[in-house]
VEXDOPA-997504 format. One record per atom (N, C-alpha, C): x, y, z. Coordinates in steps of 0.2 Angstrom, whole numbers, padded with zeros to 4 digits, always signed. Atoms other than C-alpha are relative to their C-alpha. Layout:
<atoms>
XYZ
...
</atoms>
This chain:
<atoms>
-0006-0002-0004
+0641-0764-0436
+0002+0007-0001
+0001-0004+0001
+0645-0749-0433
+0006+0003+0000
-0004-0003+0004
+0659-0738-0439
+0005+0004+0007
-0001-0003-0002
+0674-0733-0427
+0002+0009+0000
+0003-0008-0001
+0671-0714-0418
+0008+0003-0003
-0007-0004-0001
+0683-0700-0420
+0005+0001+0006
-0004+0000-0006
+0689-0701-0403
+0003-0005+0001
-0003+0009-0002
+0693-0720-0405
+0008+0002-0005
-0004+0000+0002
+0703-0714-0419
+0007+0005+0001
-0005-0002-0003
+0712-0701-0412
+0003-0004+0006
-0003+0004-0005
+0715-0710-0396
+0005-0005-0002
-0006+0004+0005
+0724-0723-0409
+0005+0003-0001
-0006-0003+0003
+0735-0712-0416
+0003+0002+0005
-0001-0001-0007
+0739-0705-0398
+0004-0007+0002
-0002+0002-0003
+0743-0722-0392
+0007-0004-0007
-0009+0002+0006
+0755-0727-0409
+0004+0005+0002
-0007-0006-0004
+0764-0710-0404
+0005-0002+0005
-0002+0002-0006
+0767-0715-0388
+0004-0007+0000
-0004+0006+0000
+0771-0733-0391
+0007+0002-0004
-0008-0002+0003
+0786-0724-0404
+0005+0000+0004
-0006-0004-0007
+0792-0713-0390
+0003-0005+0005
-0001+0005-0002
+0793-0728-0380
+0006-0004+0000
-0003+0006+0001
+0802-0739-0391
+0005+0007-0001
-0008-0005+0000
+0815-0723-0397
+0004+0000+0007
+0000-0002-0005
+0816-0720-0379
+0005-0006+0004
-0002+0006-0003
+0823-0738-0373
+0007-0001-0006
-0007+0000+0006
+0835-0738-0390
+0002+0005+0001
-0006-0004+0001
+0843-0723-0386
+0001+0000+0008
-0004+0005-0007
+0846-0730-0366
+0005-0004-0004
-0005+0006+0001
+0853-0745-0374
+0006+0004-0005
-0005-0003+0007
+0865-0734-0388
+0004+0004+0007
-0003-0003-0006
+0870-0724-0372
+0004-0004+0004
-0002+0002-0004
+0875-0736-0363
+0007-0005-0003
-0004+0002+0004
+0885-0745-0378
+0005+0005+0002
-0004-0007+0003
+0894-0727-0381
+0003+0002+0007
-0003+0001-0008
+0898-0727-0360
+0005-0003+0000
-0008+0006-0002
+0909-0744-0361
+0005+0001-0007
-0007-0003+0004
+0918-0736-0376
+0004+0006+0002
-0005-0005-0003
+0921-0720-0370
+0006-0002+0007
-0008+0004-0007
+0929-0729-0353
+0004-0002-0001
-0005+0006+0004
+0938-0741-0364
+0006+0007-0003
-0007-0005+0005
+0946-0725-0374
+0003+0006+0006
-0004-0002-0005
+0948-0715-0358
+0008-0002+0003
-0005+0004-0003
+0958-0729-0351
+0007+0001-0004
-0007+0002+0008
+0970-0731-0367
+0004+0006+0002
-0002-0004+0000
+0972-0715-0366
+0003+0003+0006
-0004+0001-0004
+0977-0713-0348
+0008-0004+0000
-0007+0002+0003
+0990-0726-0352
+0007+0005-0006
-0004-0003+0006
+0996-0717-0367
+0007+0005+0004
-0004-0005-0003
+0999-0703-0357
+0005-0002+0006
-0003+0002-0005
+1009-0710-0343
+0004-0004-0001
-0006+0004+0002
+1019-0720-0354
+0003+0009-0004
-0002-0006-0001
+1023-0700-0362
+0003+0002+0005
-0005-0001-0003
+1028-0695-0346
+0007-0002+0003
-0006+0002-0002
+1039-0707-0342
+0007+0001-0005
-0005-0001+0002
+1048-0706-0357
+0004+0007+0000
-0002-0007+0000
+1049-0687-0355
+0005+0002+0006
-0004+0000-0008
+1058-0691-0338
+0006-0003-0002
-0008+0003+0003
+1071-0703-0348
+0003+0003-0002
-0001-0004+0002
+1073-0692-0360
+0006+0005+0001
-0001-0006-0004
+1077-0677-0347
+0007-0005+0006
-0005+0004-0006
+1089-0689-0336
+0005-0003-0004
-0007+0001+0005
+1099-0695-0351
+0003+0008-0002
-0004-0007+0003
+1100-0675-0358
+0004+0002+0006
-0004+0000-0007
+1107-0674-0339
+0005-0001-0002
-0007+0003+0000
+1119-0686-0341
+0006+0000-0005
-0006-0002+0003
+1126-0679-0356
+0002+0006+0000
-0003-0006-0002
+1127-0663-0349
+0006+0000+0003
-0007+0001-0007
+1138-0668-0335
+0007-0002-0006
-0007+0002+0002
+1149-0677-0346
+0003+0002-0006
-0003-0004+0004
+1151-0665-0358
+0003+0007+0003
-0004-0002-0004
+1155-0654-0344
+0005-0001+0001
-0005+0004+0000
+1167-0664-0339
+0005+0001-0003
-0002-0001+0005
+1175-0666-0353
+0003+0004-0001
-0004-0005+0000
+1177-0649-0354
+0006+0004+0003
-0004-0002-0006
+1184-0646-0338
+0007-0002+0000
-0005+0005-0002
+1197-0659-0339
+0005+0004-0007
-0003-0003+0005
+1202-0652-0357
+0003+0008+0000
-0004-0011-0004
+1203-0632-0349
+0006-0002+0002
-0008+0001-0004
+1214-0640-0336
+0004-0002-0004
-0004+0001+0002
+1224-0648-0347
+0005+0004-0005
-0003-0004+0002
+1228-0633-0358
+0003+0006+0002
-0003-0004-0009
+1231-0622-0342
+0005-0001+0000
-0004+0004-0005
+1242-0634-0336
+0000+0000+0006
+0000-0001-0010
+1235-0632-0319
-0005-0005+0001
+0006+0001-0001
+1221-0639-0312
-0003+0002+0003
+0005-0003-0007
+1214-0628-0302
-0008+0002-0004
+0009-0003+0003
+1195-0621-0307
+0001+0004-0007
+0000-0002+0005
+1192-0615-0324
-0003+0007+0003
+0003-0009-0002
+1189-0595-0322
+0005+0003+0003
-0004-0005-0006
+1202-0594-0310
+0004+0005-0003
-0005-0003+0003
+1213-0580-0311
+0005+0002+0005
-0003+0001-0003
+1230-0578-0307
+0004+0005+0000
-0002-0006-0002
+1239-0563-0299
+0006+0000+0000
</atoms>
């Protein structure tokens, strides 16, 4: 029997290579494609996140509103009453 050649042996080594590159090559598809429906998953979240943010930055902004005015108010109604007039706060009288 006779002994395999050098070129059987390199060709071997040549096709274990390859079958590696292969199999790496199919495992980092599949890892890629895992790390895909995470990222989507964490885009999304994050989306929400944000949009529940703005909303409340909108609440926020329409209550600080609402206690502007009625701190104005308030003021106005306090001036006139110290006046004793009602006429506009500023006014001046000749």
């Amino acid at each position: 029997m006779r002994n395999p050649g050098i070129g059987l042996k390199i060709f071997s080594g040549f096709m274990i290579l390859a079958m590696m590159l292969v199999i790496s090559g199919i495992l980092s598809i599949y890892e890629i494609y895992i790390m895909r429906t995470s990222v989507e998953l964490i885009l999304e979240e994050n989306y929400k996140s944000i949009k529940a943010t703005e909303e409340m930055i909108e609440a926020l902004e329409r209550e600080d509103s609402g206690i502007q005015e009625t701190i104005a108010a308030s003021y106005e109604k306090t001036a006139a009453s110290k006046c004793g007039d009602t006429g506009q706060i500023g006014e001046k009288y000749y």
